[in-house]
C-alpha positions in Angstrom: 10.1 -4.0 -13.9 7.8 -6.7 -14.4 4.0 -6.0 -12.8 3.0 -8.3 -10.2 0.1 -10.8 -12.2 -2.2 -9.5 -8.9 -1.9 -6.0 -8.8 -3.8 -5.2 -12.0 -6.8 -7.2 -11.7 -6.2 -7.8 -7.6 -5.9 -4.2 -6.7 -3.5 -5.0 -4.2 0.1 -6.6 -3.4 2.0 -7.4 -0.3 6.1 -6.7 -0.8 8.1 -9.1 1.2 10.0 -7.6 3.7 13.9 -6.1 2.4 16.8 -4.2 3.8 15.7 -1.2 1.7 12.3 -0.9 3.9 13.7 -2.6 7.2 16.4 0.4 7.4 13.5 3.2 7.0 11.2 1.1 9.7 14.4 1.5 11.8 14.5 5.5 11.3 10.2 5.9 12.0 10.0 4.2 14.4 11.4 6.3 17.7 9.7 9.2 15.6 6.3 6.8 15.4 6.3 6.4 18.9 7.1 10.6 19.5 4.3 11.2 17.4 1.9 8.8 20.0 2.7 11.2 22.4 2.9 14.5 20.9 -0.9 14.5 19.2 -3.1 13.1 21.4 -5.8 14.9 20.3 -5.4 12.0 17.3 -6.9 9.3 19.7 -10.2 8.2 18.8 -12.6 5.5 19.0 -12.6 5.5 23.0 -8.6 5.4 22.8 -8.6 2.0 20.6 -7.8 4.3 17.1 -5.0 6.7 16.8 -5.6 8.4 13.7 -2.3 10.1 13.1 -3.0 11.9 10.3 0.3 14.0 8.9 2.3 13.1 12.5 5.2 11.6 11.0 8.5 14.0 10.2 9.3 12.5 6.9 10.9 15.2 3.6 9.5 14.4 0.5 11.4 11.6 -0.6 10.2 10.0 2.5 12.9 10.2 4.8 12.8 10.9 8.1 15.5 12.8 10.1 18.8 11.3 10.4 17.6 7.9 8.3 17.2 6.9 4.5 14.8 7.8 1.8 11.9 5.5 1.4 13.4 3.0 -1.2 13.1 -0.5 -2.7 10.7 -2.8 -4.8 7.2 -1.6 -3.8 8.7 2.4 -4.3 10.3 1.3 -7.6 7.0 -0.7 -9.3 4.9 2.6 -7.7 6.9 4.2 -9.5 6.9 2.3 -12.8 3.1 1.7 -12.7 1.5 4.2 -10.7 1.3 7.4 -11.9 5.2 8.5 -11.0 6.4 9.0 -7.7 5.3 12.2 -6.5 6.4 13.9 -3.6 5.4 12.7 -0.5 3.3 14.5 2.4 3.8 13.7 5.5 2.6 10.4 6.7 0.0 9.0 8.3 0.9 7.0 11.8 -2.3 4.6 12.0 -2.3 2.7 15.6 -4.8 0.5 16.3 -5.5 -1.2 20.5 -7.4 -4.0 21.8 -11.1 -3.1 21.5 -11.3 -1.6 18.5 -13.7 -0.6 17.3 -15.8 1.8 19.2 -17.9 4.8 19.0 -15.8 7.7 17.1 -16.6 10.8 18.6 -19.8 12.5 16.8 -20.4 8.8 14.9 -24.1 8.1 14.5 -25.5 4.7 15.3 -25.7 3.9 11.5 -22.0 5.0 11.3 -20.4 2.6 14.0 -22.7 -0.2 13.1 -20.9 0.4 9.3 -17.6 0.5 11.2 -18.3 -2.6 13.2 -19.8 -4.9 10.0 -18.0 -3.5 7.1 -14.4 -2.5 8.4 -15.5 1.4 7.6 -15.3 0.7 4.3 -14.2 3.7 1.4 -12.1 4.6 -1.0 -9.4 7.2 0.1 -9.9 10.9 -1.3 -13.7 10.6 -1.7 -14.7 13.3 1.5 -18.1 13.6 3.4 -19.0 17.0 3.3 -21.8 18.4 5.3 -25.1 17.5 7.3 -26.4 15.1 5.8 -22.9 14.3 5.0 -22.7 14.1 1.1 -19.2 12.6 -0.7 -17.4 14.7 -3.3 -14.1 13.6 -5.2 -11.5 16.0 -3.5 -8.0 13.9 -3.1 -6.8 12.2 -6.5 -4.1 10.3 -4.5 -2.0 8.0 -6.7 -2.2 4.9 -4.7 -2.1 4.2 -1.1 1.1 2.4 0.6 1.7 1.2 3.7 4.4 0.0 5.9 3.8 -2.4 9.2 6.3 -0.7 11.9 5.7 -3.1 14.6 4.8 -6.8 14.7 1.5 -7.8 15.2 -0.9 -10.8 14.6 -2.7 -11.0 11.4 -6.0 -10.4 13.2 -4.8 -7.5 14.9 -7.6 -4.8 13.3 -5.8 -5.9 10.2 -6.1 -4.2 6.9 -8.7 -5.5 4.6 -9.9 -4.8 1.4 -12.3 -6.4 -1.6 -10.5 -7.6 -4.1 -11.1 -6.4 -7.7 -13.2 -3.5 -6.6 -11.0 -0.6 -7.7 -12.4 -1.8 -11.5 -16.2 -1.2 -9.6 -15.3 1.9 -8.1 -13.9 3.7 -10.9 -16.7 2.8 -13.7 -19.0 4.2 -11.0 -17.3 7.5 -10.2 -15.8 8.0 -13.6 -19.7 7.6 -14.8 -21.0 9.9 -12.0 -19.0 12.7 -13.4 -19.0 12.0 -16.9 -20.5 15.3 -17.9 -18.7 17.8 -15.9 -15.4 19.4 -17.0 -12.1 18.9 -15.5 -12.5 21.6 -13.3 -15.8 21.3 -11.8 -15.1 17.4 -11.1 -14.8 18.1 -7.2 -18.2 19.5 -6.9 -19.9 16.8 -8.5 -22.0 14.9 -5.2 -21.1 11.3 -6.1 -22.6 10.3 -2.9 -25.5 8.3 -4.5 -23.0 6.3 -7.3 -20.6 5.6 -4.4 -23.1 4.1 -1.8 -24.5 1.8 -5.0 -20.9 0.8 -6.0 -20.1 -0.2 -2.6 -23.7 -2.4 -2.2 -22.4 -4.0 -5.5 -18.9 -4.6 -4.3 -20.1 -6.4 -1.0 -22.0 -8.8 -3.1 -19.4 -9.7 -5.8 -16.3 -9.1 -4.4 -13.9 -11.5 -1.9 -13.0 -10.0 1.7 -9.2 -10.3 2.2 -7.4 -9.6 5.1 -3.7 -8.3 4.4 -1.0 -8.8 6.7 2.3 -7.4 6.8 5.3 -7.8 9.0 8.0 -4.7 9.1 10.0 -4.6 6.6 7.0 -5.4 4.2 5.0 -2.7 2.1 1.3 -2.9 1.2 0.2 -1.4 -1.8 -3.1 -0.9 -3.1 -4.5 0.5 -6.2 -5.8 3.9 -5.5 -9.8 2.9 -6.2 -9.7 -0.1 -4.2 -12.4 -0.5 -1.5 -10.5 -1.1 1.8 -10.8 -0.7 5.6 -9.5 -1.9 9.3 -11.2 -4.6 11.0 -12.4 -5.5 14.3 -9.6 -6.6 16.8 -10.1 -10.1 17.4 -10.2 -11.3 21.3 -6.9 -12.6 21.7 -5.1 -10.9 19.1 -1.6 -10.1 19.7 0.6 -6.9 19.1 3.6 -4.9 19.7 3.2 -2.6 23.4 3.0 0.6 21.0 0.0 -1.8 18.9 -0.8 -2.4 15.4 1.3 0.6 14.1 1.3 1.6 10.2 2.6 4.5 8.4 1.0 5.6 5.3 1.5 7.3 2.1 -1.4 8.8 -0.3 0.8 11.4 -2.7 -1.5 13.2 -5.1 -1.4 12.5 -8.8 0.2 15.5 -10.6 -2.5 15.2 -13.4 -5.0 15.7 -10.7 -8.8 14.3 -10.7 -8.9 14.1 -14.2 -6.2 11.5 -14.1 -7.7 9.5 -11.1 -10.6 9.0 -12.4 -8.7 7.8 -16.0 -5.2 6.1 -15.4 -4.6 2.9 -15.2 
């Protein structure tokens, strides 16, 4: 399989909607909408944010009970030019509601004022520890996909990310650690190099809104600077709201292979 001309320097592709991914949208989605009401200690943000972190009932391969394995182009080029497909975990249910964003419970001023004018801004598997929270590389995940369940407008708390940063983001980490062995990689505080990256990545790199109907499959490169933004006034979504599932397997190679694969 061909790469996408985007992806590499990009850091990101949309997947146009197929049968493959329209079937296993099918099979989530009574199991999405389970998942709303089983955890709803997973609301947050004044009940605009459900978090839904490891709701859904998918098996490794992806598949939830009683429908298909998580299949077509976007799994296949993951595959071919992401480090493998790895097992999955189970995924990630992230609903957004009119009126987000608010306060997260325990947010600091700073915090939702980051939230509010950056789209909370990171890079997945870079986790604040502590008080003053400090940021230590803990989740080498692969690469980050995710599939739109219901329909919703494109400026429905879409996802957004700055394009080209995952070339930023990795000099910066990968130079922040430079001196530590494999092992000790996770206890390296990166919180200084990360916070400058991120300055530089506002200034140089373009904002882009992605936008993905069911049946599509977002994919971004796993050092890509990304986020969720505001709900616009207006906006328009499904009754059960902007609803994504998620996927962040681990790279087998681990930390050492995060910070050095393509």
């Amino acid at each position: 399989m061909t790469q996408p001309p985007s992806f590499a320097d990009k850091g990101w592709t949309v997947f146009v909607p197929e049968p493959a991914v329209t079937d296993w949208v099918e099979a989530a989605l009574p199991h999405a909408r389970q998942a709303l009401i089983a955890h709803p200690d997973q609301l947050q943000c004044d009940g605009t944010w459900f978090v839904g972190l490891d709701v859904l009932p998918n098996d490794g391969s992806g598949r939830m009970p009683r429908g298909p394995a998580l299949a077509g182009t976007a799994v296949d080029f993951a595959t071919a030019h992401c480090g493998g497909w790895p097992v999955l975990h189970a995924g990630q249910l992230s609903v957004t509601y009119p009126g987000y964003p608010r306060p997260r419970a325990g947010e600091t001023e700073a915090g939702f004022r980051y939230r509010l004018t950056r789209d909370a801004a990171h890079v997945d598997g870079i986790i604040g520890l502590g008080t003053p929270k400090r940021r230590f590389l803990k989740e080498p995940h692969a690469f980050v996909l995710g599939l739109p369940l219901t329909e919703a407008d494109a400026d429905a708390a879409p996802l957004v990310v700055w394009e080209g940063s995952h070339h930023l983001m990795r000099t910066a980490l990968r130079d922040a650690v430079a001196a530590a062995p494999g092992d000790e990689i996770e206890r390296i505080d990166v919180t200084q190099a990360y916070q400058a990256a991120r300055r530089v990545v506002f200034e140089q790199c373009r904002r882009v809104v992605l936008h993905g109907t069911p049946g599509s499959v977002l994919l971004l490169h796993r050092h890509l600077l990304h986020g969720v933004a505001p709900w616009t006034p207006g906006a328009m979504a499904a009754p059960e709201g902007r609803m994504i599932a998620y996927f962040r397997p681990e790279l087998p190679g681990g930390l050492p292979d995060w910070l050095t694969a393509p």
